[in-house]
C-alpha positions as CSV (number, residue, x, y, z in Angstrom):
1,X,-18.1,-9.0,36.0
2,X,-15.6,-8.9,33.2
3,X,-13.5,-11.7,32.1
4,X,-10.6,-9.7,33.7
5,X,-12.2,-9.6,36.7
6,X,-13.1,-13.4,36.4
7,X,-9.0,-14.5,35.9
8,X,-8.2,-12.1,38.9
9,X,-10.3,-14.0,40.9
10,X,-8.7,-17.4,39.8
11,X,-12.1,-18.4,37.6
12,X,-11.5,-20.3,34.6
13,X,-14.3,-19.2,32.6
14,X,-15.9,-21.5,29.2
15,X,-14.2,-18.7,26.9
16,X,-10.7,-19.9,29.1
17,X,-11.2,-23.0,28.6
18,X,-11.8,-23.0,24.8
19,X,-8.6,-21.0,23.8
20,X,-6.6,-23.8,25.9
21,X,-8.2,-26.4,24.1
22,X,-7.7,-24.8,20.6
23,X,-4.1,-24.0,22.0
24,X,-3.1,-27.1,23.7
25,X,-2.2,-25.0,26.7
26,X,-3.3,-25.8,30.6
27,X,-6.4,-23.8,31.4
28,X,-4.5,-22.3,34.4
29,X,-2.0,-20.5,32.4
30,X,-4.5,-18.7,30.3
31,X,-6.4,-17.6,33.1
32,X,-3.5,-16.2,34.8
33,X,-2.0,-14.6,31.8
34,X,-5.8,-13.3,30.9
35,X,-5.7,-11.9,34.9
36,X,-2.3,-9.8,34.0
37,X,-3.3,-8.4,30.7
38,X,-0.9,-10.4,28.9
39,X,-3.8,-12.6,26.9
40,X,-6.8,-11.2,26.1
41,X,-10.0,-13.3,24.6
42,X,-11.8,-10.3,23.0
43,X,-15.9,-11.5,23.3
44,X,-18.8,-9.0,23.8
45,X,-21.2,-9.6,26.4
46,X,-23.7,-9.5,23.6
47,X,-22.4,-11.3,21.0
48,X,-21.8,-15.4,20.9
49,X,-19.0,-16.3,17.8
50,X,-15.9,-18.4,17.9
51,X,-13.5,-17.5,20.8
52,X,-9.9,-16.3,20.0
53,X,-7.4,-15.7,22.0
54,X,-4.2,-13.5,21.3
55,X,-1.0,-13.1,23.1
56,X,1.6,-14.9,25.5
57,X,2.4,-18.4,24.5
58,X,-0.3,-18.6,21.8
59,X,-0.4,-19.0,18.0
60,X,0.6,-16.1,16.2
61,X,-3.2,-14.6,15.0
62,X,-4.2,-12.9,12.0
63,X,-7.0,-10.4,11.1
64,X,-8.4,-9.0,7.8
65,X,-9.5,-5.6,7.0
66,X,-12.4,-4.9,4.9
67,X,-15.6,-2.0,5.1
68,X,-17.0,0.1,2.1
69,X,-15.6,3.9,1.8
70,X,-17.6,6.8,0.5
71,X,-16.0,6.1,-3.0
72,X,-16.9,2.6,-3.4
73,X,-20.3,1.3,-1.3
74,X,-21.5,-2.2,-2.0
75,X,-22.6,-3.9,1.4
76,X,-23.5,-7.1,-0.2
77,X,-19.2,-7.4,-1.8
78,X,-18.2,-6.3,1.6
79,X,-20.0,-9.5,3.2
80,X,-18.4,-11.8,0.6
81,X,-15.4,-10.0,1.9
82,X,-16.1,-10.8,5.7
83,X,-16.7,-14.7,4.4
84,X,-14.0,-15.1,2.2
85,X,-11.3,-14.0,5.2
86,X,-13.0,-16.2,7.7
87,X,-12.9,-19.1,5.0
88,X,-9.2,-18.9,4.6
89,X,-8.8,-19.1,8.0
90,X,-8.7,-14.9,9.3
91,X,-8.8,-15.1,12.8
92,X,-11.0,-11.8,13.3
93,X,-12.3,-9.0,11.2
94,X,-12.1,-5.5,11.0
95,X,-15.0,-3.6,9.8
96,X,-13.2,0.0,8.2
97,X,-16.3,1.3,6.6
98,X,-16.7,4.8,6.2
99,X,-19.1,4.9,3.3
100,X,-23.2,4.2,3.2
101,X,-25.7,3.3,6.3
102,X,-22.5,2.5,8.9
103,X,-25.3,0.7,11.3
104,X,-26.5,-1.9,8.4
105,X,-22.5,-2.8,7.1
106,X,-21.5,-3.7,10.5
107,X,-24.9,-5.6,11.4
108,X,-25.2,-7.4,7.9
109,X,-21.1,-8.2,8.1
110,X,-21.6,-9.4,12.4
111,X,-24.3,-11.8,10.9
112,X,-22.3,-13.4,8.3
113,X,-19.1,-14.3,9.9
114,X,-18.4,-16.2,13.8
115,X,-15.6,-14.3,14.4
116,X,-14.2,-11.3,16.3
117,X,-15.1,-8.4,15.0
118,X,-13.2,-5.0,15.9
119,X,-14.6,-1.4,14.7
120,X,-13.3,2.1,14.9
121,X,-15.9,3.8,16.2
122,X,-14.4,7.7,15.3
123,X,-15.5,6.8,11.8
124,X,-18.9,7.0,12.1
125,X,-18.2,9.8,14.8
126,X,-16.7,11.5,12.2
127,X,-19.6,10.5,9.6
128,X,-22.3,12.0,12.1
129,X,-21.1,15.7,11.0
130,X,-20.8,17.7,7.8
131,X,-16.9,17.9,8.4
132,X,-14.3,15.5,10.6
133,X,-13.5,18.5,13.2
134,X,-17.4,19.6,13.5
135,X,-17.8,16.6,15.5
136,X,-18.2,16.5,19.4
137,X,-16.9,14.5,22.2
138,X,-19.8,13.1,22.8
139,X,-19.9,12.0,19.2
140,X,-17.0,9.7,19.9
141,X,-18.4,8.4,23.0
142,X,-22.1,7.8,21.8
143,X,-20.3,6.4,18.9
144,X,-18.2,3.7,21.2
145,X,-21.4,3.0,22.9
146,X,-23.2,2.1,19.6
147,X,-20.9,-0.1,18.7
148,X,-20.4,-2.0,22.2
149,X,-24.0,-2.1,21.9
150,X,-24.4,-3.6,18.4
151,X,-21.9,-6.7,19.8
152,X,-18.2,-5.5,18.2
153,X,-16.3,-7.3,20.6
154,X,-12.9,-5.1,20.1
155,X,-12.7,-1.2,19.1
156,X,-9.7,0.6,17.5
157,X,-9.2,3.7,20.0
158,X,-6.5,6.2,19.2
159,X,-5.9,7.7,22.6
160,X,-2.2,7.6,22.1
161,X,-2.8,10.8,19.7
162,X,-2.5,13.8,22.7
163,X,-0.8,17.6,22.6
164,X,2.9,15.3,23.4
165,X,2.3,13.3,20.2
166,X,1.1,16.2,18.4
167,X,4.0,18.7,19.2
168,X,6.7,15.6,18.2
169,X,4.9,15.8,14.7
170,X,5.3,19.5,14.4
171,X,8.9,19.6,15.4
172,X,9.9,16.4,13.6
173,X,10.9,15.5,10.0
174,X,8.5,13.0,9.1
175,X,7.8,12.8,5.0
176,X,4.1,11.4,5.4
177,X,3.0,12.9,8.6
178,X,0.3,10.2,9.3
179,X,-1.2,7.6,7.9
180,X,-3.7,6.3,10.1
181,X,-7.2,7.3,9.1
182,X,-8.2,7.5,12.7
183,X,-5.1,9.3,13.6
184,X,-5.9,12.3,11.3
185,X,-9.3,12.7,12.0
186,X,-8.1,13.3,15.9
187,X,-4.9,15.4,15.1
188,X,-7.5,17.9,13.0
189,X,-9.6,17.6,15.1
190,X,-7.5,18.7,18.2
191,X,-5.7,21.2,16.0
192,X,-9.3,22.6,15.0
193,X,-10.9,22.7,18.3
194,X,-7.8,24.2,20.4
195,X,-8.1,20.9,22.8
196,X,-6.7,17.5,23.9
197,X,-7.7,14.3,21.9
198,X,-11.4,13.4,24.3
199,X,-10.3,9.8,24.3
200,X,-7.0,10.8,26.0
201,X,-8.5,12.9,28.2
202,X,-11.9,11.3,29.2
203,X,-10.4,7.7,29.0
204,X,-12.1,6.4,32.3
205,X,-15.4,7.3,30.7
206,X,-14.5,5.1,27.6
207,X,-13.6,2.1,30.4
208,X,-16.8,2.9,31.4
209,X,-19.1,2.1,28.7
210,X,-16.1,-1.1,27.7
211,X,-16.8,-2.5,31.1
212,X,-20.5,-2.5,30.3
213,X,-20.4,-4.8,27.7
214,X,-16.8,-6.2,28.2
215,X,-15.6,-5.3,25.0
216,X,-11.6,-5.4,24.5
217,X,-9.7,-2.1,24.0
218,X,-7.2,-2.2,20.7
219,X,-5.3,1.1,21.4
220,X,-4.7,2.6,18.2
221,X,-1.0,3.7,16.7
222,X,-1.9,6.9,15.2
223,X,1.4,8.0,15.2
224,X,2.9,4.8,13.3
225,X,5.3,6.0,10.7
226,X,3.9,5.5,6.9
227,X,7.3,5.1,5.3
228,X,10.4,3.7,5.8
229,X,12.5,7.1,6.2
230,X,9.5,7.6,9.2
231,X,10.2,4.0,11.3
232,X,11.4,4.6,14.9
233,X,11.1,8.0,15.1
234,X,9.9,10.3,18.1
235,X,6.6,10.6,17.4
236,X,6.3,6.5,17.3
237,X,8.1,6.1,20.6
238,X,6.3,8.9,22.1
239,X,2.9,7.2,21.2
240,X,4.7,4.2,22.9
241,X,5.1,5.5,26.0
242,X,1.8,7.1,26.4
243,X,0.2,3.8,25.0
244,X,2.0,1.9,28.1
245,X,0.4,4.2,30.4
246,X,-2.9,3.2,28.5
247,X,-2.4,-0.2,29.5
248,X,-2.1,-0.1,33.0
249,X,-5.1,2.5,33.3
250,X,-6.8,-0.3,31.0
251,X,-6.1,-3.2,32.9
252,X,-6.3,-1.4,36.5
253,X,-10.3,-1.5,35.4
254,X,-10.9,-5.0,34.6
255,X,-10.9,-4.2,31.0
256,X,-9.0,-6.4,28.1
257,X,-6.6,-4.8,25.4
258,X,-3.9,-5.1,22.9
259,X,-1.8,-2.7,21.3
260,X,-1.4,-1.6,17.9
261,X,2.1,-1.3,16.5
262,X,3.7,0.0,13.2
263,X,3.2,0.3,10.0
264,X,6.8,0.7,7.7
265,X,9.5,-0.3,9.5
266,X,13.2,-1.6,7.7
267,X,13.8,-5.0,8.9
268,X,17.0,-4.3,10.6
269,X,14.3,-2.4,13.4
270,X,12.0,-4.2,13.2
271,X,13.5,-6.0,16.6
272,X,13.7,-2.7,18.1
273,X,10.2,-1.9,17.7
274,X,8.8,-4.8,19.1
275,X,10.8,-5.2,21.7
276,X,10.1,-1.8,23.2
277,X,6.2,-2.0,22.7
278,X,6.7,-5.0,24.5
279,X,9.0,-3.2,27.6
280,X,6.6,0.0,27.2
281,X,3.4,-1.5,27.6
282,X,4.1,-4.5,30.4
283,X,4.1,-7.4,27.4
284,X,0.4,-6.8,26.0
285,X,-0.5,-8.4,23.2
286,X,1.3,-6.8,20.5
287,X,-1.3,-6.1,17.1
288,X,0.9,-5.1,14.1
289,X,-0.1,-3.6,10.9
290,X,2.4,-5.3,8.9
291,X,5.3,-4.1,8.9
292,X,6.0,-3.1,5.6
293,X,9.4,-3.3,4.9
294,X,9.8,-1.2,2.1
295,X,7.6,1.1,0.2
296,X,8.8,0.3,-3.7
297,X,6.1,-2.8,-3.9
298,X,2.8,-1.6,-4.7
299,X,0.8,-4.5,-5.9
300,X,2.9,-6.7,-3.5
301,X,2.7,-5.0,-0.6
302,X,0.7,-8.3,1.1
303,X,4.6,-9.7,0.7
304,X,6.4,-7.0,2.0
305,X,3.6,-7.4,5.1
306,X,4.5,-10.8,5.3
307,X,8.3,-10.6,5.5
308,X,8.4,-8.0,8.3
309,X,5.2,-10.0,9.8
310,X,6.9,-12.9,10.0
311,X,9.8,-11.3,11.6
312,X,7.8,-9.3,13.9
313,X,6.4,-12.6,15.1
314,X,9.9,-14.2,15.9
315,X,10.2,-11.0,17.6
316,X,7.0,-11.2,19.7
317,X,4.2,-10.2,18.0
318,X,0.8,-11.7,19.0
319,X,-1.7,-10.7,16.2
320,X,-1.1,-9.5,12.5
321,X,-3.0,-7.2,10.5
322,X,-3.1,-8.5,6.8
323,X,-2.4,-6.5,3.6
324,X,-3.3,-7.4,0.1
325,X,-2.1,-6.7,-3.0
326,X,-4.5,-3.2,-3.0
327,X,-2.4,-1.6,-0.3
328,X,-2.0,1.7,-1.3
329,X,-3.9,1.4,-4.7
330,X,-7.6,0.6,-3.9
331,X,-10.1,-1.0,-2.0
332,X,-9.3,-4.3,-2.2
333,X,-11.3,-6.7,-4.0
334,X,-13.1,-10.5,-2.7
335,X,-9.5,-12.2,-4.2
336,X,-7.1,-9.5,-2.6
337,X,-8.7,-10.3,0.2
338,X,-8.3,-14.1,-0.1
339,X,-4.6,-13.3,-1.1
340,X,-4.1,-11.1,2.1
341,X,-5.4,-13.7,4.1
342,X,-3.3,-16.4,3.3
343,X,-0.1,-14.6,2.4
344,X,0.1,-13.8,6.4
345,X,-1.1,-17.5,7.5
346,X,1.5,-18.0,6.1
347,X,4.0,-15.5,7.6
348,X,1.5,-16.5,11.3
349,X,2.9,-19.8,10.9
350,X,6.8,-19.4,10.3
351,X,6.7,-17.3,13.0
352,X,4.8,-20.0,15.6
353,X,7.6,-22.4,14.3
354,X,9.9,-20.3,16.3
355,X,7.9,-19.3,19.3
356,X,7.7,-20.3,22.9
357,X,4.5,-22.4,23.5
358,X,3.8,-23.2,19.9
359,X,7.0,-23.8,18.5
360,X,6.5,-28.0,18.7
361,X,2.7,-27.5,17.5
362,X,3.4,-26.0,14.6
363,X,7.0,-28.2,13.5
364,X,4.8,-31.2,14.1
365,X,2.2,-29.9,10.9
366,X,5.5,-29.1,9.0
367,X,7.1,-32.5,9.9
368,X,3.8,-34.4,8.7
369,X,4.1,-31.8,5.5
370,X,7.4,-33.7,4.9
371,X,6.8,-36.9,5.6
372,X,3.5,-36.8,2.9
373,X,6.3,-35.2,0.4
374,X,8.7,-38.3,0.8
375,X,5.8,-40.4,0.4
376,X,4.5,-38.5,-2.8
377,X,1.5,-38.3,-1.0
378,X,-0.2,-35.7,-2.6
379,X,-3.8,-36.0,-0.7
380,X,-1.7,-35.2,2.8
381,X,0.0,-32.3,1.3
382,X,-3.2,-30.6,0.1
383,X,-4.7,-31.3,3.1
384,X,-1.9,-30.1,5.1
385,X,-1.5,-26.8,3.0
386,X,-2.6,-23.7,3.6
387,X,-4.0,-23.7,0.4
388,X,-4.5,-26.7,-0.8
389,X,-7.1,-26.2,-3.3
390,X,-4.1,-23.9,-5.5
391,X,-1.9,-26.3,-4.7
392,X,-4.3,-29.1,-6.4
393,X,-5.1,-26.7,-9.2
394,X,-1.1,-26.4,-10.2
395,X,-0.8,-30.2,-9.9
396,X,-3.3,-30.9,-11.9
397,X,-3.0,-28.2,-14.6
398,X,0.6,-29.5,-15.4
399,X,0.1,-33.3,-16.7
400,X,2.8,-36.2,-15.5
401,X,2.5,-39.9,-16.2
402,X,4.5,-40.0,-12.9
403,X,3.7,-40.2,-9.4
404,X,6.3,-37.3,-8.6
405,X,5.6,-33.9,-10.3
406,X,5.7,-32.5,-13.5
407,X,8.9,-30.8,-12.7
408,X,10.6,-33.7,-12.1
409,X,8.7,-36.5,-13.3
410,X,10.7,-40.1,-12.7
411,X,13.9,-38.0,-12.0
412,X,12.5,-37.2,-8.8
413,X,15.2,-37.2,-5.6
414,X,13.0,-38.4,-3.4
415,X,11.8,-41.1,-5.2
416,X,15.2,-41.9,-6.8
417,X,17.1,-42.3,-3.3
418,X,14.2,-43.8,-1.5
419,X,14.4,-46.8,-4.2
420,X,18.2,-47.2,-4.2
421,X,17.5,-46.9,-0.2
422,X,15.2,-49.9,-0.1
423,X,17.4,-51.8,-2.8
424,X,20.1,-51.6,-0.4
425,X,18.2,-52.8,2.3
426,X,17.0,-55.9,0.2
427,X,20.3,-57.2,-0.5
């Protein structure tokens, strides 16, 4: 019995009844929006860590990439990694690696964090063979299974990649083709092999082995455009369409997912975008990887996330995929990762100050935020911040023999008009 299966019936399971405590949401509603595949509560039969849930009327979630690749392989940095994300408040984890003993990263980065973690399990299909188009169907599969197996309670499947998606490619005028790792291995390997992409073509057997363990299905944007001049294009809308139709075959066997969305998209469509994943795929949760909104800011790219993230969120976007300041220039290190973290917390929570269901949750934190401002209350506002220990440090770094800040000092408006205020009110 899946937890789908559960909500169809009308059963309110312990995993339910968490995310409507942590959400201050009736229990009922998340069960019936978990029974139509509009939340889903990704958590593996096999695995017990924190439950999350992602989607209609919730808070806006984040997640955090990390994993070793074959140029860089320290396991015991890559666990710091996992810790340092869930510290700062990432609510999941990715595991990317493509370098070293696959099986030990993911088992040594599972153990350290109590989290969601999601996979992409054609990576260590690919990693079983000397090249990424030797490998076999079954490779994928047994590879799905492993990681079902091993407790990942969400895999990255890019069964949106198929001969329709790969003839828009061809015949378009895209500048960087594609960008998604997992993409590219299926596009060569389709283009080697003379067939359609396994997972696209066998999917029942993949909801086979995720109704097994109950794993949640994150259907993969292969085709999302890497730059700018690529946003919106055929080959992202055609992914779009087939992705819906992913959905309903998902979700017509009791299994969970979310969908995966761009990538670089301009933030005049970025509206566009999410609004038709949205009408495509029947309102799953929407998982963005960004979007970037322009490609000039390598070494900010984590604030070019941010702004289209934020956006995206307004917009309807349930879950977003951080970047750090190594986008496109490394693997990132322990403090890119703590900067990526935070930097969309950030862009999470002005988006839940606008959305249905969260919208007075999260104005109540920023009222409090204002009120401990007034006050010159500095103990509430570093608690209240989303990082308050860097909010301390620049405090304290900058010395004032006033109350106020450094910046201001006894020139402060607040404390200014709230004397003159009170003098008034004394007379």
């Amino acid at each position: 019995m899946t937890l789908m299966e559960d909500a169809k019936k009308g059963k309110i399971t312990p995993q339910m009844e968490a995310v409507a405590r942590d959400e201050g949401i009736d229990a009922k509603t998340i069960c019936s929006c978990v029974a139509r595949g509009l939340i889903s509560i990704p958590n593996n039969l096999v695995r017990d860590c924190r439950v999350v849930g992602i989607g209609k009327y919730l808070s806006t979630k984040i997640n955090a990439n990390i994993g070793t690749s074959r140029d860089y392989i320290n396991i015991d940095e890559e666990v710091e990694k996992a810790k340092t994300a869930e510290a700062f408040g990432a609510d999941a984890l990715m595991d990317l690696s493509t370098g070293g003993d696959l099986d030990l990263i993911r088992k040594k980065i599972m153990d350290a964090v109590n989290i969601p973690i999601g996979s992409v399990p054609i990576y260590q299909a690919a990693a079983s063979q000397k090249t990424v188009v030797d490998m076999t169907s079954d490779d994928m599969f047994n590879a799905v299974r492993k990681h079902a197996k091993d407790g990942i309670d969400f895999v990255t499947i890019h069964a949106g990649v198929n001969q329709d998606s790969m003839n828009r490619i061809k015949q378009g005028n895209r500048i960087t083709d594609i960008v998604s790792r997992g993409g590219s291995f299926t596009l060569a390997w389709m283009l080697h092999n003379g067939e359609d992409n396994p997972f696209y073509s066998e999917y029942d057997y993949l909801m086979e082995i995720a109704y097994e363990y109950d794993i949640a299905i994150s259907l993969g944007d292969g085709m999302r455009p890497g730059c700018i001049h690529d946003a919106s294009d055929g080959p992202s809308f055609m992914e779009f369409i087939t992705l819906g139709e992913l959905v309903k075959r998902t979700r017509d066997a009791n299994i969970q997912c979310f969908v995966e969305g761009p990538g670089h998209v301009p933030i005049d469509e970025i509206e566009l975008s999410v609004k038709g994943m949205k009408s495509l795929c029947d309102n799953a949760p929407l998982y963005l990887l960004g979007p970037l909104v322009t490609d000039i800011a390598p070494g900010y790219d984590h604030i070019t996330g941010a702004i289209g993230g934020t956006f995206a969120g307004m917009c309807g976007a349930d879950f977003l995929c951080m970047t750090t300041p190594a986008e496109h220039l490394a693997l990132p290190t322990n403090d890119d990762i703590r900067e990526g973290t935070i930097v969309t917390r950030i862009a999470a929570h002005a988006a839940d100050l606008t959305k249905e269901g969260q919208k007075e949750r999260a104005r109540a934190v920023d009222d409090k935020m204002a009120h401990a401002r007034k006050n010159l209350d500095w103990d509430t506002q570093f608690e209240l911040a989303i990082d308050g220990e860097k909010a301390k440090n620049i405090r304290d770094s900058r010395n004032t023999g006033s109350e106020a800040c450094s910046m201001c000092g006894d020139l402060c408006a607040m404390k200014i008009v709230s004397k003159a205020l009170e003098e008034d009110k004394n007379r």
